[in-house]
MILO-144589 format. One record per residue: residue in three letters; chain; x, y, z negated of N, C-alpha, C in turn. Coordinates in pm, whole numbers, padded with zeros to 5 digits. Layout:
N
> ALA; A; X; Y; Z; X; Y; Z; X; Y; Z
...
//
This chain:
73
> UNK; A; -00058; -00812; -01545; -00038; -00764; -01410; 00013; -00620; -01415
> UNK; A; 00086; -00582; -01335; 00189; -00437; -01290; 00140; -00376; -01207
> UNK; A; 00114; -00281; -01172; 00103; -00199; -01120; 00159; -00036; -01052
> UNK; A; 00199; 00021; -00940; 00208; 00139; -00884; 00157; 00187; -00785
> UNK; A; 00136; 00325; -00872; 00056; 00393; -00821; 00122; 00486; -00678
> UNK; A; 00040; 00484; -00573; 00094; 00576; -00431; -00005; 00729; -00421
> UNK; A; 00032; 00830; -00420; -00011; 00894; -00334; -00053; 00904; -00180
> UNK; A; -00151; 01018; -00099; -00126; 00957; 00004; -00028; 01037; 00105
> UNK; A; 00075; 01145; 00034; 00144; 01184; 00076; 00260; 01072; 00095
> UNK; A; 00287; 00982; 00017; 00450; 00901; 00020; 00425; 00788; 00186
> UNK; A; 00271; 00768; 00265; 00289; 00733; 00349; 00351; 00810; 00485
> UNK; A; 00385; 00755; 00596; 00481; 00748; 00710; 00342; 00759; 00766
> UNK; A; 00358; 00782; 00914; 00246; 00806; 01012; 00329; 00769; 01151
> UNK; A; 00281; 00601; 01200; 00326; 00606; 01308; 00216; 00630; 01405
> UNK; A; 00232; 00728; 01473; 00201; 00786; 01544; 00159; 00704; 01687
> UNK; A; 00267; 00618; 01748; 00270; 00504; 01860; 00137; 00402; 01873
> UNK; A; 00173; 00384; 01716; 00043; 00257; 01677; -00044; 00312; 01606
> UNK; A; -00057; 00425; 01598; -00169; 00479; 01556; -00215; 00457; 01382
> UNK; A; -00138; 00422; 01276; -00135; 00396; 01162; -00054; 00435; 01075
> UNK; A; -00110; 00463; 00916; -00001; 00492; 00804; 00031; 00413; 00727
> UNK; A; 00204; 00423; 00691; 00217; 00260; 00656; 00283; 00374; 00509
> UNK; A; 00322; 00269; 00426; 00440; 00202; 00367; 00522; 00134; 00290
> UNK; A; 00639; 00167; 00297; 00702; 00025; 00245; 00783; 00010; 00078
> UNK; A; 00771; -00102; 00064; 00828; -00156; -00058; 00915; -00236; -00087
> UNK; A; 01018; -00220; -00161; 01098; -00242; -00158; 01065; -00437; -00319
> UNK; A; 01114; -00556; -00246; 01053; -00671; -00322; 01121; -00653; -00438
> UNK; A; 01241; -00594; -00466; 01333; -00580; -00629; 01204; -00515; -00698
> UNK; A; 01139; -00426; -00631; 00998; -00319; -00707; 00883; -00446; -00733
> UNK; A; 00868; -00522; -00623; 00695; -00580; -00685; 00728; -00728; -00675
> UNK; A; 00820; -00790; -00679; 00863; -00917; -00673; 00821; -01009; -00528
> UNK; A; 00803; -01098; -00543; 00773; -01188; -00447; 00659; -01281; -00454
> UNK; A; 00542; -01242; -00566; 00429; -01294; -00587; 00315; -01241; -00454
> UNK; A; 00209; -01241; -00497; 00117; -01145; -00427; 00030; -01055; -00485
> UNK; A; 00027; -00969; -00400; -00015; -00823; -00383; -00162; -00780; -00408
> UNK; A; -00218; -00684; -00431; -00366; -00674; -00416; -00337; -00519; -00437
> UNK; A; -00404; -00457; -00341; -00403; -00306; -00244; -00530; -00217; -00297
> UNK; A; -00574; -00150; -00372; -00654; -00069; -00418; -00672; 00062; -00374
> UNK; A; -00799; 00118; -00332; -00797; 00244; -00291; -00852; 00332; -00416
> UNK; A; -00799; 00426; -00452; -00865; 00541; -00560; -01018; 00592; -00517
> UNK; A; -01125; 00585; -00570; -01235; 00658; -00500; -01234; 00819; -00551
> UNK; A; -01314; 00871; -00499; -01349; 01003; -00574; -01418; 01021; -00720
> UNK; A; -01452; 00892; -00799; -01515; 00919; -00908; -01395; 00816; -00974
> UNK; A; -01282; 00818; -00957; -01175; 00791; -01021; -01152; 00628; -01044
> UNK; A; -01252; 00572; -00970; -01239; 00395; -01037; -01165; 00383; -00843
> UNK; A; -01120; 00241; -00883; -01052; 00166; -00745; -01137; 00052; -00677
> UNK; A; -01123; 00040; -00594; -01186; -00070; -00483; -01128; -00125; -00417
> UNK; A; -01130; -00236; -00341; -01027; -00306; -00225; -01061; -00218; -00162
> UNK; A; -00920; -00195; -00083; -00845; -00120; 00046; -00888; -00214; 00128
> UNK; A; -00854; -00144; 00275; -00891; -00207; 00420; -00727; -00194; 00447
> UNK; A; -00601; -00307; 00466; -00507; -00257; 00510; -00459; -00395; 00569
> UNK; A; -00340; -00377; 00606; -00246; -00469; 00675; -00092; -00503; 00573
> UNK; A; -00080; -00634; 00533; 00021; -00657; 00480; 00129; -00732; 00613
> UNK; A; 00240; -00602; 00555; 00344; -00716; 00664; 00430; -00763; 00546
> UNK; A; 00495; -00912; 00589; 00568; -00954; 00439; 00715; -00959; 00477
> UNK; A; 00828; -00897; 00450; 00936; -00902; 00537; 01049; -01008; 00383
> UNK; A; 01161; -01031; 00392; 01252; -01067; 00287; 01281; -01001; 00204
> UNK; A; 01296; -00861; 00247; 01333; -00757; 00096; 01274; -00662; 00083
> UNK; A; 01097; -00644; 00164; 01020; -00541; 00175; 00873; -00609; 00212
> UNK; A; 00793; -00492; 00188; 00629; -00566; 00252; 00608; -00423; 00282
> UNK; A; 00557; -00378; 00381; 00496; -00267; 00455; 00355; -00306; 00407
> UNK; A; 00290; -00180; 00379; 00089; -00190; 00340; 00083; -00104; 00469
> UNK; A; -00005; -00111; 00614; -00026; -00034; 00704; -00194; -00009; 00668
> UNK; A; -00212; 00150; 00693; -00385; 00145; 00683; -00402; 00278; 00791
> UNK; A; -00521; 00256; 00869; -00552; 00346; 00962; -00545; 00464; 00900
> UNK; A; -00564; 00568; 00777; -00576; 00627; 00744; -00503; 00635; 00560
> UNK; A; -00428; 00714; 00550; -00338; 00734; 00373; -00468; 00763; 00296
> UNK; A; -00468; 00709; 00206; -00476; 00732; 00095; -00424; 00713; -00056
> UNK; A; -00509; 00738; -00162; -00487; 00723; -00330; -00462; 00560; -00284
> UNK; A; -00321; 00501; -00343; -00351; 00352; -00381; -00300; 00322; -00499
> UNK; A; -00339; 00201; -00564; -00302; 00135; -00620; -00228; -00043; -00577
> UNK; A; -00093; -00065; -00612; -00042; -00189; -00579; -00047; -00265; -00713
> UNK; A; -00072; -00325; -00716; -00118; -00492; -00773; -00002; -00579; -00787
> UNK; A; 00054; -00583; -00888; 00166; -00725; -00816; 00175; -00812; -00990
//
């Protein structure tokens, strides 16, 4: 399994809907599925609380709040 890593600066903030998203591009994580990891403060990961949108040549991760992630693919 592959993995990249996000900061939680590289998310977008829509503002409208009240959430930070973002997006990926499918040439980057293919077209399998995903699994969304949050960084904790003592350096290990946990499932994230987020929203997958799945588009044809992208998947948006939306989460009320950015953070450390890890993508899974």
């Amino acid at each position: 399994m592959q993995f990249i890593d996000f900061k939680k600066e590289h998310f977008s903030h829509n503002k409208e809907a009240g959430h930070y998203f973002i997006q990926i591009s499918k040439d980057e994580v293919g077209y399998g599925d995903l699994e969304v990891l949050e960084k904790q403060d003592d350096d290990t990961y946990s499932k994230a609380r987020y929203e997958l949108v799945d588009d044809v040549s992208k998947v948006t991760i939306k989460m009320k709040n950015p953070g450390n992630i890890r993508v899974s693919f």
